[in-house]
N, C-alpha and C positions, 0 to 999 in steps of 0.2 A: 827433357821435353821442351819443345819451341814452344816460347813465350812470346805474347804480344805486348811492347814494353809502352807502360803506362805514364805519362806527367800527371799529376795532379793538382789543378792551381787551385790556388787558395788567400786566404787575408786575414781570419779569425781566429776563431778557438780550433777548429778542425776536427768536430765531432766528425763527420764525414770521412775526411781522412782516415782514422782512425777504425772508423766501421771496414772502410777497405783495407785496410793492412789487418784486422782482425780476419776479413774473409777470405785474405792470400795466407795466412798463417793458419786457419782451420782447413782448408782446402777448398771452400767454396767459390772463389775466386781463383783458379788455378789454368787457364788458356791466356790471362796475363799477368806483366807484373812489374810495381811500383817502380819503377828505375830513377825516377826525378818528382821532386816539390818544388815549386816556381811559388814564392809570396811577393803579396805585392804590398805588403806590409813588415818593416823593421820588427815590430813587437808580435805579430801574432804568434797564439801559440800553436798554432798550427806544425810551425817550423824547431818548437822543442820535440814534436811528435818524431819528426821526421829524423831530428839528432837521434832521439833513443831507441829510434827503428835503425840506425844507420843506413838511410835514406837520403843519396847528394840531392841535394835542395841548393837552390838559388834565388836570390831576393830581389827583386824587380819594382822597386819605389816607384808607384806613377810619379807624384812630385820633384821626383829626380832627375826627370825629362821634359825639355821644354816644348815638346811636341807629342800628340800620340804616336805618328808613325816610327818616332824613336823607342817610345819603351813598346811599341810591340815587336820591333824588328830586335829589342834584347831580349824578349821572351820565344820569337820564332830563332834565333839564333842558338840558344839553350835548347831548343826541342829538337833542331837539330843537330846539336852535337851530340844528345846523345839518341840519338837516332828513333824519336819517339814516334808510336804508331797510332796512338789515342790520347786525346786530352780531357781527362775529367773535369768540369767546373765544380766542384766542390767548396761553396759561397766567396766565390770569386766577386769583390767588389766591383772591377773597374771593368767600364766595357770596354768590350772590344769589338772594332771596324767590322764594317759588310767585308771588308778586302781580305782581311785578317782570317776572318771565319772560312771564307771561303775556297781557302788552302786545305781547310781539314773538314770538307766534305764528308760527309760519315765516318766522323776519326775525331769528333767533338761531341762530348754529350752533361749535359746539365740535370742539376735537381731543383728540381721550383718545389717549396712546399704551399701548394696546392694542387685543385684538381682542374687542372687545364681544360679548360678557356676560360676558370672561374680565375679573378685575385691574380692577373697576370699580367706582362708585359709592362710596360716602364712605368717604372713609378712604382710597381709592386717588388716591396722586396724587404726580408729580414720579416721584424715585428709587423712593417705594413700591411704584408696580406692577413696574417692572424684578425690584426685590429678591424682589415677590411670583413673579414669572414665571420666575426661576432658580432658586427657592424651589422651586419646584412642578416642575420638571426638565422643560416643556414644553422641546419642541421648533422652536416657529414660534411668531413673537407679531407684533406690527405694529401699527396705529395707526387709528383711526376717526373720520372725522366726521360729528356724527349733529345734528339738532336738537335744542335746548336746548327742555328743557320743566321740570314742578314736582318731577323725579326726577333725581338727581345720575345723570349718564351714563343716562338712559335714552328719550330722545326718537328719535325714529324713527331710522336709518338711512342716511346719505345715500355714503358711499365708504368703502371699508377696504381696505388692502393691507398685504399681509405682509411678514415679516423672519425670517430665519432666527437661530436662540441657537447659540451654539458654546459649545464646551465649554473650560471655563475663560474665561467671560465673566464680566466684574464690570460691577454694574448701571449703572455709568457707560459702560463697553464698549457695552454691548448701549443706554444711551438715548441716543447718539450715531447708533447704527448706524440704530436708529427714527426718529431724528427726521430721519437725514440720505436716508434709503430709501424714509420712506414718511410722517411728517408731512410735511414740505418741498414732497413732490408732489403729494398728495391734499386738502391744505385750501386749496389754490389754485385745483385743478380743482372741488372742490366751491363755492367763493365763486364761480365762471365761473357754475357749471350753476345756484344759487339767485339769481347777481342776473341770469342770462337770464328766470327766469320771472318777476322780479319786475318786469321789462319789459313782458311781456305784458299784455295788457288782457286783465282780470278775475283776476289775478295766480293762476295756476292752478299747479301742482306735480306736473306730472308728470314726475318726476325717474327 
């Protein structure tokens, strides 16, 4: 079966990652598949995931590069070698350019945990939006994947589901609870539903 071959960038621990290689090996994830790990960190463990998956990964040190347009043209370089069709941001730390993004037009999709346009956009990221969203005494929060465009968290829309805040959450409490409720789930189903259409002939998106 044709596959739509997936990068995964990454910097952390790689729960994320890992939710997706759990969802290509149970079959849930099965219209693409994992070909490449791009870190943009030495130590994460994101990239022992990828060893024990036997997953080519490649390491991309922003501090390695004395310019942005360098380490991103060694990460557009890797995605095209090996001929990738999607990029998952999967807590990818370092941004990346309007120029950048903009080669992978509906072929970039990100998980913010939150629920978009709540706790987003720069500045919001990791523990911050927990801390903002306890902060703020909502009552429901959860996690989004939308496409990646020239606006930090603001490309269109692709899946969101919710999480309920209890009372006396600390914001480690409540981004476990997110990531294990409703990242985990939803940027797996959403990689399914963008590399189906990226199947299709004349790559349409009706998502």
């Amino acid at each position: 079966m044709l596959k739509a071959k997936i990068a995964v960038l990454v910097s952390g621990g790689g729960t994320n990652l890992q939710a997706l290689i759990d969802a290509q090996q149970s079959g849930k994830l099965k219209s693409g598949e994992i070909v490449l790990v791009v870190s943009s960190s030495e130590t994460a463990y994101a990239v022992e995931r990828a060893k024990k998956h036997k997953i080519p990964f490649v390491v991309v040190p922003r501090k390695a590069f004395p310019c942005q347009s360098e380490f991103e043209e060694k990460i557009q370089s890797a995605l095209e070698e090996y001929g990738i069709q999607l990029v998952i941001l999967a807590g990818f730390m370092s941004i990346l350019s309007a120029e950048f993004v903009s080669k992978w037009e509906k072929r970039m999709i990100n998980v913010h945990p939150s629920l978009i346009p709540s706790f987003c956009g720069e500045g919001f990221y990791g523990l911050k939006v927990h801390e903002a969203a306890i902060r703020y005494g909502v009552k429901v929060t959860g996690a989004t994947v939308h496409f990646v465009n020239e606006i930090p968290d603001g490309g269109e829309i692709i899946l969101q589901k919710s999480v309920p805040v209890y009372k006396g959450d600390t914001p480690e409490k409540l981004q476990k609870r997110v990531m294990e409720r409703a990242e985990h789930i939803i940027l797996p189903r959403a990689a399914e539903l963008v590399s189906r259409e990226i199947l299709k002939e004349g790559g349409k998106y009706g998502l």
